[in-house]
C-alpha positions in Angstrom: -8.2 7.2 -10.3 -7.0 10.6 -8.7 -8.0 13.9 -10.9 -4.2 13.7 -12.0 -3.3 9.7 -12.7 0.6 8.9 -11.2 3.0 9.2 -13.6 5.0 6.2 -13.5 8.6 6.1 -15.1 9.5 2.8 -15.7 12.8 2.4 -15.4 15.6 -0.1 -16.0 17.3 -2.6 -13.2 19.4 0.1 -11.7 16.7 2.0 -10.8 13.2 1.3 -9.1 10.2 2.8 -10.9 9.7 6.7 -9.8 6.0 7.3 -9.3 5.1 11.4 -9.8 1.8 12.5 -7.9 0.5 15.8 -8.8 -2.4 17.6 -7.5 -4.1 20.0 -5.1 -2.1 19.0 -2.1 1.5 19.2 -3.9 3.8 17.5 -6.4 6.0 14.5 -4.8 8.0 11.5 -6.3 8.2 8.0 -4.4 11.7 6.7 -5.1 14.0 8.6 -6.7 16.3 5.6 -8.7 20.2 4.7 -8.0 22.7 7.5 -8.4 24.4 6.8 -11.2 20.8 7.2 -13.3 20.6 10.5 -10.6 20.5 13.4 -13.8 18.3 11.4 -15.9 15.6 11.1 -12.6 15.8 15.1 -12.6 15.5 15.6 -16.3 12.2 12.6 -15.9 10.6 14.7 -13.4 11.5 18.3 -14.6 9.8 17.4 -18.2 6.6 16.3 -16.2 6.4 19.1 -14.1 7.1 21.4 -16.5 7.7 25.2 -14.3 6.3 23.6 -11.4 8.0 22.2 -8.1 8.8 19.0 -6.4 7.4 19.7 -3.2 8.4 16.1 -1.7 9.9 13.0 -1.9 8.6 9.8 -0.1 11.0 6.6 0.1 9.2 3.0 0.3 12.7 2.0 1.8 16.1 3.0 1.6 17.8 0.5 -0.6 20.1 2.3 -3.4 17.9 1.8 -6.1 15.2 3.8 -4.5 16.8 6.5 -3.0 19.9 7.0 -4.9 18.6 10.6 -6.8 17.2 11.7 -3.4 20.4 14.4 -3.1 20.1 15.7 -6.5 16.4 16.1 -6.1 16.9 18.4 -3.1 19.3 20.0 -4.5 17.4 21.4 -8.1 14.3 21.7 -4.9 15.6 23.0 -2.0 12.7 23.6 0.0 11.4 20.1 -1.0 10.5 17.6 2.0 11.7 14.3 1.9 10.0 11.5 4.0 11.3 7.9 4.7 10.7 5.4 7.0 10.8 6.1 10.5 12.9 2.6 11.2 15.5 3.9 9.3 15.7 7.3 10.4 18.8 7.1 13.0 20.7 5.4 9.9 20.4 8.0 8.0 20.9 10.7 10.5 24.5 9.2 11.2 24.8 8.0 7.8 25.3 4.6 9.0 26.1 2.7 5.2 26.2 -0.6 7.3 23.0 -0.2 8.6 21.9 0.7 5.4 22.8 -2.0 3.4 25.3 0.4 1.3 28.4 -1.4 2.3 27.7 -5.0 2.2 25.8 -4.6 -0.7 29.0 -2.5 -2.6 26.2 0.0 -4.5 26.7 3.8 -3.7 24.1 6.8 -2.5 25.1 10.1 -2.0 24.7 11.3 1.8 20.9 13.0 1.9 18.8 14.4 4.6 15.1 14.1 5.6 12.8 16.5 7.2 9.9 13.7 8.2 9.2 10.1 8.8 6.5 7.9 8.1 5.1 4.3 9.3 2.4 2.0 9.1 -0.9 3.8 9.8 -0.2 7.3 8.6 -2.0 8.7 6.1 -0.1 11.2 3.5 -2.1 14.2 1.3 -0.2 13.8 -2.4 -1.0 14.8 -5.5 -4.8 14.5 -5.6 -5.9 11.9 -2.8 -4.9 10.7 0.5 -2.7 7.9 0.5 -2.4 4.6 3.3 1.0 3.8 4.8 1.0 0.4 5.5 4.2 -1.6 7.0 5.6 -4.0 4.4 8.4 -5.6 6.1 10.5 -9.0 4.6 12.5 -7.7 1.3 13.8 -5.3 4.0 12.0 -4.6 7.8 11.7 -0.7 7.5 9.9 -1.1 3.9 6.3 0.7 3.7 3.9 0.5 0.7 0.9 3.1 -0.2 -2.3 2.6 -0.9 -4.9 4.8 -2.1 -8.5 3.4 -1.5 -10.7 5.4 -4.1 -8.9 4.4 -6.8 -7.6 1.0 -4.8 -3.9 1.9 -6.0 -1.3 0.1 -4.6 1.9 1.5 -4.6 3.7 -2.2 -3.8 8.0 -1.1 -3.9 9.4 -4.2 -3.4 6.9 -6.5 -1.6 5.0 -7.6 -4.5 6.3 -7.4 -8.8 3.9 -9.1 -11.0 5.6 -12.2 -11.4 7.5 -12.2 -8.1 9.3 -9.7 -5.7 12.4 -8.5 -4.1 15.3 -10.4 -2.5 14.6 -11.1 1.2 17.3 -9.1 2.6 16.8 -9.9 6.6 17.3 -13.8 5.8 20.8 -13.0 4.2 21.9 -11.7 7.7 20.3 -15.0 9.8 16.7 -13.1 10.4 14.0 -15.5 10.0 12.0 -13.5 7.3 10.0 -15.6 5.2 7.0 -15.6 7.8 7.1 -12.3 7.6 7.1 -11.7 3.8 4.1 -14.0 3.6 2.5 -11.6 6.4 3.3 -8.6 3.8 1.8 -10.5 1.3 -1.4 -11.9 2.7 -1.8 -8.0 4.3 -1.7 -7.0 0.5 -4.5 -9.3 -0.7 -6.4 -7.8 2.0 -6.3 -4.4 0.8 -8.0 -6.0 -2.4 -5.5 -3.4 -4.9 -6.8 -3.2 -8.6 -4.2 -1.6 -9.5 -0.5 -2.2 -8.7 2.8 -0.1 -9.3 5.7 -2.3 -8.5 8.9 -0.9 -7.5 10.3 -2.7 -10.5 8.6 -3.6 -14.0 5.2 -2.1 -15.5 1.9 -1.0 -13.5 -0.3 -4.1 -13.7 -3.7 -5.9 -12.8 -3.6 -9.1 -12.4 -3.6 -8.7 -8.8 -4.2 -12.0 -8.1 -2.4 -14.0 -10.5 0.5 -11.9 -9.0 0.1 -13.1 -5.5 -0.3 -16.7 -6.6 3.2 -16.2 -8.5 4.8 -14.5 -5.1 3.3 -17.1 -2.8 4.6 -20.1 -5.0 8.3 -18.6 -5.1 8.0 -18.1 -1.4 7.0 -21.6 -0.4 9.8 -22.6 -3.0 12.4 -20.5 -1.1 11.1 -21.6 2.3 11.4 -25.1 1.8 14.8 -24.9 0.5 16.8 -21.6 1.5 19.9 -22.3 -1.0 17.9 -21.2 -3.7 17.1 -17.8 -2.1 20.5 -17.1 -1.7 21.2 -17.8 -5.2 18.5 -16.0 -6.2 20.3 -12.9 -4.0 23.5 -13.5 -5.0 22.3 -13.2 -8.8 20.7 -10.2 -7.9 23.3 -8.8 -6.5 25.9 -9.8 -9.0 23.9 -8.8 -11.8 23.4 -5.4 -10.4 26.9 -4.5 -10.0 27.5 -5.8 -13.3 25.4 -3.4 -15.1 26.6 -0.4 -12.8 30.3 -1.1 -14.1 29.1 -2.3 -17.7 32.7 -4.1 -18.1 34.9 -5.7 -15.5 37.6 -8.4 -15.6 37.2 -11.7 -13.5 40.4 -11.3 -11.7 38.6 -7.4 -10.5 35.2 -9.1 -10.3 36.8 -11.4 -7.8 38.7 -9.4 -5.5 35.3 -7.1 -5.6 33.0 -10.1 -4.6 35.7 -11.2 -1.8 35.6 -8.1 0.1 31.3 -7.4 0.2 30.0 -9.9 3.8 27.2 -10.6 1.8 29.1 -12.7 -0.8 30.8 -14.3 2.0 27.6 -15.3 3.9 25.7 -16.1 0.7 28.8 -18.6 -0.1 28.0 -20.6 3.4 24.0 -20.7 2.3 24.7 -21.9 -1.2 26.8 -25.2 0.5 30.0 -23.1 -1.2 28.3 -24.1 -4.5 26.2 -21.9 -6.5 25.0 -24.9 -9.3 23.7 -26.9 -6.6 22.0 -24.4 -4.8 20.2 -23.9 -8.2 19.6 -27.4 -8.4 21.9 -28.5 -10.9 24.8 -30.9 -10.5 27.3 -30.1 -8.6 30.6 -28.2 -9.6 34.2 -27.5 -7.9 33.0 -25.8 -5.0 35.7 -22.8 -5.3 33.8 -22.1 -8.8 30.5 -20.8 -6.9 31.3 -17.4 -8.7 32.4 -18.4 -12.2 28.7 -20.7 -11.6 27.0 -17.5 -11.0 28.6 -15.8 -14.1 27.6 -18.9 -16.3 23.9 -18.4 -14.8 23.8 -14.6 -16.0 25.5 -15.5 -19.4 22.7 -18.3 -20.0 20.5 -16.0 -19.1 21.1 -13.5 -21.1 22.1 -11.1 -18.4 25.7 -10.9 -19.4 28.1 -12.1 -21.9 32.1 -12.6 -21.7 34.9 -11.5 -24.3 38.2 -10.7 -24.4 39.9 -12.6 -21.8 37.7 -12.7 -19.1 36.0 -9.9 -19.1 32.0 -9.7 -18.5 29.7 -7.5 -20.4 25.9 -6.7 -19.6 23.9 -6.7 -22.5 
């Protein structure tokens, strides 16, 4: 490992991990949380640094768990350079939130800027080594994961958790994209990581006990596409959930009506969200209240007083 080991912050659904590099050729975070967790990010990465600066911020991809503390960040740093991925550049110059997945998904980032890009084949000086940019397109087709060879570190965002990985965003909107995660994945083993830091859930090592997992849930997704969008829409759900901590079903309702992703998630569930999960089938206009039922079995959430839904 690098002189100075990354300093992971592990952090809960909201927010991907933040990964802190520190070293001879500056201090920079990759992914910087959702917004709402924005002060605690700052306080995360002040404490580490101690006196010292942030010179930069990298973004895997610009979902709003990982770039959602980017505009408090350069604002505490203001001479602190932020690079994301060059696909997503124009989006973010016009602050495009369609392009960006900020409107259909319904989650919030605050308007940032960048003052470079990066993309598959670059190599970045951070912290104490010299770190691979390697394309890592399927949970989204601008996403870029770093690897540092010495130490074989990969830094994995989305593509690869250790017992599965991100929703595939690009199939939601009718892009054939489960090719292309398998591509990311089989480019992963490749690179022969020891050591992985997902964008999501604790640094790891069983590399390939981890692909094995991702490969299976692909193929499983693949064959049958219903459960992938109940997978999403679970996701999805379950992430606004624990943004609002309370909501009544009525609100919950008129929320999920208005997002196109709910909409077109609806049509690849068959309008039924327990048969897409492979369960019998329900009333077909009780897809959401399915989804709620899913979360509460789960664990994920629990309902009181009248309706409404708690996380827990």
């Amino acid at each position: 490992m690098p002189a100075h080991p990354p300093i992971v912050f592990e952090r809960g659904w909201l927010s991907s991990n933040n990964i802190l590099l520190r070293g001879r050729h500056g201090n920079a975070l990759i992914d910087t949380g959702y917004a709402s967790h924005a002060a605690q990010t700052l306080a995360l990465v002040q404490q580490a640094l101690q006196e010292a600066p942030l010179h930069a911020i990298v973004n895997t991809h610009l979902h709003s768990d990982h770039c959602g503390g980017n505009l408090a960040l350069q604002q505490h740093w203001p001479g602190c350079a932020t690079r994301i991925p060059a696909a997503s550049a124009a989006a973010v110059a016009d602050w495009d939130e369609t392009a960006l997945s900020f409107a259909a998904t319904g989650q919030q980032c605050p308007r940032f800027g960048f003052t470079a890009t990066l993309q598959g084949g670059d190599e970045l000086p951070l912290g104490d080594a010299h770190w691979q940019v390697h394309a890592a397109p399927g949970h989204d087709p601008d996403m870029v994961v770093l690897f540092e060879p010495a130490s074989r570190t990969l830094i994995s965002a989305d593509a690869l958790w250790q017992h599965g990985f991100g929703v595939i965003f690009p199939e939601l909107d009718g892009v054939q994209a489960f090719d292309v995660m398998a591509a990311t994945l089989d480019a992963i083993e490749r690179l022969q990581p020891l050591h992985i830091i997902p964008g999501h859930g604790a640094p790891f090592t069983e590399v390939a006990a981890a692909l094995a997992t991702a490969h299976r849930r692909l193929d499983a997704f693949a064959q049958n596409p219903a459960r992938h969008a109940h997978y999403a829409a679970k996701a999805l759900l379950k992430f606004k959930l624990l943004e609002w901590q309370r909501i009544h079903r009525d609100a919950l309702g008129q929320w999920v009506a208005q997002l196109p992703y709910f909409g077109r998630l609806r049509l690849l569930m068959g309008g039924n969200a327990a048969a897409a999960a492979g369960g019998a089938a329900t009333d077909p206009d009780g897809w959401l209240d399915d989804l709620l039922a899913d979360l509460v079995r789960s664990g994920a959430a629990r309902r009181e007083d009248g309706g409404w839904i708690f996380n827990q």
